[in-house]
C-alpha positions in Angstrom: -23.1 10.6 -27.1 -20.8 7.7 -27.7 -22.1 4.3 -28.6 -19.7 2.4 -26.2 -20.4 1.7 -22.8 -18.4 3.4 -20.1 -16.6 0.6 -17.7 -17.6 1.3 -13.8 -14.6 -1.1 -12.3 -11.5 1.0 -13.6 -12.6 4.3 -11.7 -13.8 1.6 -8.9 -10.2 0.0 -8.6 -8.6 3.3 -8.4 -10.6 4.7 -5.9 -10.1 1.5 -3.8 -6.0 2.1 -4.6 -6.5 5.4 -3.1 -8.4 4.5 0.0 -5.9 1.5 0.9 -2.9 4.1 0.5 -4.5 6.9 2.3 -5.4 3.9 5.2 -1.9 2.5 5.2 -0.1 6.3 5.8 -2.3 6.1 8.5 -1.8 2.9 10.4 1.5 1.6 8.2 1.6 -2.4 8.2 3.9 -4.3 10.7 6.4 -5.0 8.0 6.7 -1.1 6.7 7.0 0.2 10.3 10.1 -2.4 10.7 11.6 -1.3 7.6 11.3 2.1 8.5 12.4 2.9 11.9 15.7 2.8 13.5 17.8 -0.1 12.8 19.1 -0.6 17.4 19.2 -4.1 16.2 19.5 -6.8 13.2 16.6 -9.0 13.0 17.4 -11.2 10.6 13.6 -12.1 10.1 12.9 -8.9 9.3 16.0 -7.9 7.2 14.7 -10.5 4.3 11.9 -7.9 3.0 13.8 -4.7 4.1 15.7 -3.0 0.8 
């Protein structure tokens, strides 16, 4: 048994990671769904965050 206490917030963040990639595959944000489906026009709002 180690003296030092385990930390309950790294396994904690990860997991919430996880669930908020897992969510957006699901339902992908406005932004990513813009970005990712077929260009039948510029918009030039849009185009700023697109790579």
């Amino acid at each position: 048994m180690s003296l030092t206490p385990d930390l309950w917030w790294p396994p904690a963040v990860l997991a919430l990671a996880l669930f908020v990639d897992a969510a957006m595959s699901l339902h992908p944000p406005k932004f990513i769904r813009d970005c990712l489906s077929p260009r039948t026009h510029i918009n030039t709002s849009s185009a700023a965050y697109c790579l």
